[in-house]
ROLO-475038 format. One record per atom (N, C-alpha, C, CB): atom name; residue number from 1; x, y, z; residue in three letters. Coordinates in Angstrom, 2 decimals, padded with zeros to 5 digits. Atoms other than C-alpha are relative to their C-alpha. Glycine has a CB too. Example, Ala and Ser with C-alpha at 12.3 -4.5 7.8 and 13.67 -1.06 7.14 Angstrom:
ROLO-475038
R name resi      xx      yy      zz resn
R    N    1  000.89 -001.19  000.00  ALA
R   CA    1  012.30 -004.50  007.80  ALA
R    C    1  000.90  001.20  000.00  ALA
R   CB    1 -000.99  000.03  001.25  ALA
R    N    2 -000.82 -001.19 -000.06  SER
R   CA    2  013.67 -001.06  007.14  SER
R    C    2 -000.77  001.09  000.73  SER
R   CB    2  000.41  000.46 -001.42  SER
END
This chain:
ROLO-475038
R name resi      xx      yy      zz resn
R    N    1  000.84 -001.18  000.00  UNK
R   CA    1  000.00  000.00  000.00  UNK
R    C    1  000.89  001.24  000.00  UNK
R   CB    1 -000.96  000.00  001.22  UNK
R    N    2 -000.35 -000.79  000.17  UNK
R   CA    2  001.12  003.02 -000.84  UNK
R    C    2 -000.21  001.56  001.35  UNK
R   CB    2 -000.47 -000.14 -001.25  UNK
R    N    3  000.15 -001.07 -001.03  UNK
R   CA    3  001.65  006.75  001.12  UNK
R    C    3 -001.25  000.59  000.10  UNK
R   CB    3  000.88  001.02 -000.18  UNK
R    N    4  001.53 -000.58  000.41  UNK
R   CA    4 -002.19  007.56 -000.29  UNK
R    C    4 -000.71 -000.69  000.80  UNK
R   CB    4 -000.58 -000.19 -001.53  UNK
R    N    5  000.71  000.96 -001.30  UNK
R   CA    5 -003.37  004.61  001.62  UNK
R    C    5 -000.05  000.36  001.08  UNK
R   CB    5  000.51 -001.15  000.32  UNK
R    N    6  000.37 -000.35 -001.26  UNK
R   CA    6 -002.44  005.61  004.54  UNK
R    C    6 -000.81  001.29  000.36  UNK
R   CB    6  001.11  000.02  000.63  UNK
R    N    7  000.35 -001.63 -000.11  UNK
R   CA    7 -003.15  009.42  003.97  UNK
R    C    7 -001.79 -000.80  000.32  UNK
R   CB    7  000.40  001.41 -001.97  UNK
R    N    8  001.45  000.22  000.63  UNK
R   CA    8 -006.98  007.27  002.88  UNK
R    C    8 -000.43 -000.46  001.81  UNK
R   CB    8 -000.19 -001.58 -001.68  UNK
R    N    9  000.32  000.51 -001.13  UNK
R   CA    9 -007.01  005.50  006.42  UNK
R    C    9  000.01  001.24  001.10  UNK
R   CB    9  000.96 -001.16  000.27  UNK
R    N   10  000.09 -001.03 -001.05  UNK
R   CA   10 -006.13  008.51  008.38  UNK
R    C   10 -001.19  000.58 -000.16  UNK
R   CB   10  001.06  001.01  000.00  UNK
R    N   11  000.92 -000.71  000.53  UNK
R   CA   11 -008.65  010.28  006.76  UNK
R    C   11 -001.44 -000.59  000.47  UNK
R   CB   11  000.24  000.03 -001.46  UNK
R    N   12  001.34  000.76 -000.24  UNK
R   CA   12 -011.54  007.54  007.51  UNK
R    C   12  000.28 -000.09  001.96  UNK
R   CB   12 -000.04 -001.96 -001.11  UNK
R    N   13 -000.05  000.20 -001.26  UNK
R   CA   13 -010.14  007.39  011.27  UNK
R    C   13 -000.42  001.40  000.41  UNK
R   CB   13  001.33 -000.56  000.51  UNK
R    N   14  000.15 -001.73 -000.17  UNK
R   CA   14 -010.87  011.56  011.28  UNK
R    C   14 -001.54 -000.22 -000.05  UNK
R   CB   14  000.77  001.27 -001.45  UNK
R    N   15  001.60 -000.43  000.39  UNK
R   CA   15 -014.37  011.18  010.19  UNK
R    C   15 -000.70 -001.32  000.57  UNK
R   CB   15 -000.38  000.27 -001.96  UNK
R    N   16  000.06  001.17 -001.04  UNK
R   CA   16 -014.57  007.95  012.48  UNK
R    C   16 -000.72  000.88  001.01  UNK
R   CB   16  001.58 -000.74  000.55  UNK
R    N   17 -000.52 -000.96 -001.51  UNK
R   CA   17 -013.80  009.97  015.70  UNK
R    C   17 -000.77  001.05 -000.02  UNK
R   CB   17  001.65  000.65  000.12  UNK
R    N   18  000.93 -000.84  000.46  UNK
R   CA   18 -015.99  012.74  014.10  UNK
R    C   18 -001.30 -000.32  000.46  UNK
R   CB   18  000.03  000.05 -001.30  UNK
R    N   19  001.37  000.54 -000.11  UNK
R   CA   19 -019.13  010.80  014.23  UNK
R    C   19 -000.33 -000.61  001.36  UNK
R   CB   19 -000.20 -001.04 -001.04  UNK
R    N   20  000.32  000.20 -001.33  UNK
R   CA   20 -018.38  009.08  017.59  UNK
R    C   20 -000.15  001.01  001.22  UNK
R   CB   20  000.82 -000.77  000.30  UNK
R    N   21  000.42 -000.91 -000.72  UNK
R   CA   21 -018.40  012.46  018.69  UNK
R    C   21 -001.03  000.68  000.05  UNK
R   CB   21  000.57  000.57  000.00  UNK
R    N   22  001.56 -000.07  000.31  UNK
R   CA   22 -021.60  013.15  017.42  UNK
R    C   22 -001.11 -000.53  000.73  UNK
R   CB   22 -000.21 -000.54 -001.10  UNK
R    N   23  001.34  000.99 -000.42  UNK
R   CA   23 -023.47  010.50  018.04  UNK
R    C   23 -000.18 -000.40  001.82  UNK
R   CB   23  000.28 -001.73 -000.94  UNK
R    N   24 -000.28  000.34 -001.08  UNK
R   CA   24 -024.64  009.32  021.69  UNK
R    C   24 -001.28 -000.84 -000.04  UNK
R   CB   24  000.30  001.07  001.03  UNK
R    N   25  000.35  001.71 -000.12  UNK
R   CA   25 -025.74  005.57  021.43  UNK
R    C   25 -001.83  000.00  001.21  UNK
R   CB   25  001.98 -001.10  001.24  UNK
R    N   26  001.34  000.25 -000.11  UNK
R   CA   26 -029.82  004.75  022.34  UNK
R    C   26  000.56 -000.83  001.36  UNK
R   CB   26 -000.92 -000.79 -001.40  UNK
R    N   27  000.04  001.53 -000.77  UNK
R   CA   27 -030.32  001.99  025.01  UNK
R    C   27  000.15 -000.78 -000.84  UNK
R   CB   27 -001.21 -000.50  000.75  UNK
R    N   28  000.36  000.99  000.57  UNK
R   CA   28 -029.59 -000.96  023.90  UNK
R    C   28  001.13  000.45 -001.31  UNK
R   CB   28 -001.71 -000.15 -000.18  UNK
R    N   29 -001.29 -000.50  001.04  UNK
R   CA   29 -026.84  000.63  021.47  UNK
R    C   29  001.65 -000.13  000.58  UNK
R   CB   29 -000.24  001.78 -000.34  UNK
R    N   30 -001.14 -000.44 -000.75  UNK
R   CA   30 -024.03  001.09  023.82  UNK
R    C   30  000.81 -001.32 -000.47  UNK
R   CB   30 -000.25  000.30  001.77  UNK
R    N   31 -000.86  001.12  000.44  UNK
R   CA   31 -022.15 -002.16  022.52  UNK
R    C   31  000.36  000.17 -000.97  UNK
R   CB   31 -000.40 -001.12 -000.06  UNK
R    N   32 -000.44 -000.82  001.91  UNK
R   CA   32 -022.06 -001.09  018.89  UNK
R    C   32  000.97  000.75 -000.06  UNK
R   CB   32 -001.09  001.13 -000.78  UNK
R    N   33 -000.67 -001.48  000.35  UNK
R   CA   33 -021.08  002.19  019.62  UNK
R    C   33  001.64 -000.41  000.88  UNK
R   CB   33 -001.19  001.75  000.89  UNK
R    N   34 -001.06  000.43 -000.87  UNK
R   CA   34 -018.33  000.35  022.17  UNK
R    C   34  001.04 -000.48 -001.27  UNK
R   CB   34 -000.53 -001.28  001.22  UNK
R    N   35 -000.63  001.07  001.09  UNK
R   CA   35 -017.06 -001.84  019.14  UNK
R    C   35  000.58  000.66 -000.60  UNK
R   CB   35 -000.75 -000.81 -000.91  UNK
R    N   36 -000.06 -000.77  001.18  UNK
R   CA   36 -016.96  000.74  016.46  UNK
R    C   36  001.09  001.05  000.45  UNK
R   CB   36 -001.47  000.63 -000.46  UNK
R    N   37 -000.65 -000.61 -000.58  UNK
R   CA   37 -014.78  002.96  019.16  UNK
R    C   37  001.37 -000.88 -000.26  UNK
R   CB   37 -000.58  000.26  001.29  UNK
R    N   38 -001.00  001.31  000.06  UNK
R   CA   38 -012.47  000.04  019.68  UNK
R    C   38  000.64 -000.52 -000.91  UNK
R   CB   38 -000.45 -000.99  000.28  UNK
R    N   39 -000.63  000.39  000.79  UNK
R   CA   39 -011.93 -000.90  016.38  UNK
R    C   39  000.53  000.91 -000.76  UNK
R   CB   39 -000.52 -000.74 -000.49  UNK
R    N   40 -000.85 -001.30  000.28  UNK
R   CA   40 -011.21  002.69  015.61  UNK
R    C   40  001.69 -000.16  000.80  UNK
R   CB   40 -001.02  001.49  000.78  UNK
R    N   41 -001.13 -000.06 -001.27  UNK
R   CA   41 -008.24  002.38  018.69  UNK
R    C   41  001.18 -001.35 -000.88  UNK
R   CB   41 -000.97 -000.70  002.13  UNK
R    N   42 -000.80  000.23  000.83  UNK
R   CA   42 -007.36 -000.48  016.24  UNK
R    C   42  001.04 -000.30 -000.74  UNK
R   CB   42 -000.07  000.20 -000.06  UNK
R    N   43 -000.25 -000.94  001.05  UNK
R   CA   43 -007.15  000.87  013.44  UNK
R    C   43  001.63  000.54  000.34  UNK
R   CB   43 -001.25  001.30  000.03  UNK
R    N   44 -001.51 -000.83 -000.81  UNK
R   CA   44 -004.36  003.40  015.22  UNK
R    C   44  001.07 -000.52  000.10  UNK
R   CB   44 -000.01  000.34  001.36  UNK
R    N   45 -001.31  000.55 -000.31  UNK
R   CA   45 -002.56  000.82  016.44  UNK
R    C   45  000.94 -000.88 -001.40  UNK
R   CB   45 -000.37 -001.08  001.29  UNK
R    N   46 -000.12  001.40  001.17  UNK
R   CA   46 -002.25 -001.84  012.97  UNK
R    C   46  000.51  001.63 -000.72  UNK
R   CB   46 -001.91 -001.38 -000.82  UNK
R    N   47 -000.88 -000.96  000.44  UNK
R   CA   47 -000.96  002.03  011.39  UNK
R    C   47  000.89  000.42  000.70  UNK
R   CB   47 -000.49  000.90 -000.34  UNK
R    N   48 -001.07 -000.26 -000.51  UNK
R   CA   48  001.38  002.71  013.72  UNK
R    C   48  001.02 -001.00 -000.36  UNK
R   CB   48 -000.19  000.16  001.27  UNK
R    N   49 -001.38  001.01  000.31  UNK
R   CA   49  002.97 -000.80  013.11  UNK
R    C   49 -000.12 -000.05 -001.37  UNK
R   CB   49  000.03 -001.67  000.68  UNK
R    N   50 -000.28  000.35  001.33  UNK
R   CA   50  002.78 -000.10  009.62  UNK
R    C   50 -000.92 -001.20 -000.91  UNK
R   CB   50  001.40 -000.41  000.12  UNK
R    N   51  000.47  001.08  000.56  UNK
R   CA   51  000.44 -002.90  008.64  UNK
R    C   51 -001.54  000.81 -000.18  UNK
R   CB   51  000.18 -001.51  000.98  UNK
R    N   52  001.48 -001.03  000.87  UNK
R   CA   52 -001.99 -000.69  006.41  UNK
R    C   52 -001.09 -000.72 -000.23  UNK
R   CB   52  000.26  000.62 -001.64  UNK
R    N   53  001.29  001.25 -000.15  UNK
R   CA   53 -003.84 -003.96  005.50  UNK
R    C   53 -001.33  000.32  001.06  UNK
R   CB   53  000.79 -001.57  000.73  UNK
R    N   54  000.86  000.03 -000.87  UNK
R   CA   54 -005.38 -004.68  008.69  UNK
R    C   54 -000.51  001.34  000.43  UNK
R   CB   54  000.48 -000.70  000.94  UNK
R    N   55  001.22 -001.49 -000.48  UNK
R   CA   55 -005.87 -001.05  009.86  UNK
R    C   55 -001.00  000.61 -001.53  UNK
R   CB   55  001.35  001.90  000.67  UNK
R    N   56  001.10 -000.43  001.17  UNK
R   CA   56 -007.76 -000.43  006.59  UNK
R    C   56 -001.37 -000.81  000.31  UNK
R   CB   56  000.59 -000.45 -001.69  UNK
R    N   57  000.92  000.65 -000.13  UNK
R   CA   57 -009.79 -003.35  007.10  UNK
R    C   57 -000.88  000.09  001.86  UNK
R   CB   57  000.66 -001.36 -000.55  UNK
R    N   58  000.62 -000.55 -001.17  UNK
R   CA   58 -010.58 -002.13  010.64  UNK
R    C   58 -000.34  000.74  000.51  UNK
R   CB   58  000.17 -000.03  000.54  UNK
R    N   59  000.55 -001.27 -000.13  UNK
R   CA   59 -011.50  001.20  010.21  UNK
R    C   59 -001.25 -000.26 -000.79  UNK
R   CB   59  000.93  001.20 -000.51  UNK
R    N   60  001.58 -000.17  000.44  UNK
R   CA   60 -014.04 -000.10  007.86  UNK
R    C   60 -000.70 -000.73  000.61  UNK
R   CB   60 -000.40 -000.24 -001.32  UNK
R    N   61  001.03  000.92 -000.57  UNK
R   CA   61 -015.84 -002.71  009.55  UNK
R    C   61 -000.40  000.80  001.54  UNK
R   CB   61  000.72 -001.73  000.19  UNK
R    N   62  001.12 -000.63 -001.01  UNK
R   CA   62 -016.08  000.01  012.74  UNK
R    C   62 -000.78  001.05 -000.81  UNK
R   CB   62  000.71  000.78  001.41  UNK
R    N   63  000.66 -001.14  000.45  UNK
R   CA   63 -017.61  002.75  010.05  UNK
R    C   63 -000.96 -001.25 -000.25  UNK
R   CB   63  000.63  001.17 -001.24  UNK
R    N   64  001.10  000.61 -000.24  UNK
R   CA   64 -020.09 -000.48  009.58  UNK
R    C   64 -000.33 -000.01  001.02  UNK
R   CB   64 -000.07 -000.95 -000.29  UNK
R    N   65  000.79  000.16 -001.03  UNK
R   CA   65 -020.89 -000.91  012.95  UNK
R    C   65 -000.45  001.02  000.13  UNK
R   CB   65  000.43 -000.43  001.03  UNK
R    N   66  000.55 -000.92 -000.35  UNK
R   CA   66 -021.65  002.71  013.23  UNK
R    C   66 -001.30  000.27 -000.96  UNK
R   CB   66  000.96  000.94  000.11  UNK
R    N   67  001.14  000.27  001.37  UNK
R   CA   67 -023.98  002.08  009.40  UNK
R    C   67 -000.96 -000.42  001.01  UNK
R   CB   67  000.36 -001.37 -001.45  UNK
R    N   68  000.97  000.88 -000.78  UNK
R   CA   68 -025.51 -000.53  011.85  UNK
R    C   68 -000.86  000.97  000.97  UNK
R   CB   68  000.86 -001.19  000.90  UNK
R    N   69  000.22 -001.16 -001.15  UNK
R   CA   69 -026.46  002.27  014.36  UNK
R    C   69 -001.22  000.38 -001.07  UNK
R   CB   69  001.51  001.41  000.45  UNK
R    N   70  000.98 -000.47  000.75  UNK
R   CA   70 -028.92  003.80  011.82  UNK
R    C   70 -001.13 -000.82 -000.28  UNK
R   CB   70  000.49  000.38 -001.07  UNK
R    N   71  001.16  000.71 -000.21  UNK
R   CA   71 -031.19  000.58  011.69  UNK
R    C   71 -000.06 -000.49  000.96  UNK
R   CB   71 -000.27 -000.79 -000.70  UNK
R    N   72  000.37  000.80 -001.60  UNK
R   CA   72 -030.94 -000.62  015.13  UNK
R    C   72 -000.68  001.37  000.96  UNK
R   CB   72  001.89 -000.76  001.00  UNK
R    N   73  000.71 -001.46 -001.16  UNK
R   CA   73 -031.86  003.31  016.69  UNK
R    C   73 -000.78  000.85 -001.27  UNK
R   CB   73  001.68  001.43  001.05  UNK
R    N   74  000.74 -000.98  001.01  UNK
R   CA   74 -033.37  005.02  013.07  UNK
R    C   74  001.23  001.22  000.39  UNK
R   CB   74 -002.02  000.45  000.44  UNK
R    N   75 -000.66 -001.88 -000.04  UNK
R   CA   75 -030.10  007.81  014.08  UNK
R    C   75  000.76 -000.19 -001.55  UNK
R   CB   75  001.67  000.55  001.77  UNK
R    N   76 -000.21 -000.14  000.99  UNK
R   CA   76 -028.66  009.15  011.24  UNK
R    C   76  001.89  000.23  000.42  UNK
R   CB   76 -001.06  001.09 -000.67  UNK
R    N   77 -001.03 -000.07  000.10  UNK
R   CA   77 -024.98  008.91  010.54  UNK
R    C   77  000.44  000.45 -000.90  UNK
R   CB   77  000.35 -000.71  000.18  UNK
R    N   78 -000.58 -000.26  001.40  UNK
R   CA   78 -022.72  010.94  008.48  UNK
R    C   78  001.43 -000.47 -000.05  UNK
R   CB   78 -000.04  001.54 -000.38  UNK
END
């Protein structure tokens, strides 16, 4: 992966962190929104050691769990 990649991952961990600051999890949400935090934290770490792979693939599957947030509470996510 290239220096764009990462620039692409930083970029999705910004607008991650963005939204978890936004949002504040229903009842019954608070696990999601736990996950989607977590796999942001990551994320962080799998780019720090350089292994763009996995933190790519773990910044997106928490911007799904936060997708998930929108049919489990109807909130809207951007």
């Amino acid at each position: 992966m290239a220096d764009t990649d990462r620039a692409r991952i930083e970029s999705d961990i910004k607008l991650l962190r963005g939204a978890l600051a936004k949002l504040k999890p229903a009842a019954g949400q608070e696990a999601l929104f736990d996950m989607a935090a977590r796999y942001c934290n990551d994320t962080e770490y799998h780019l720090k050691k350089g292994d763009l792979v996995t933190a790519f693939g773990s910044i997106n599957y928490a911007h799904g769990l936060l997708d998930s947030l929108k049919y489990v509470g109807k909130k809207k996510v951007d």
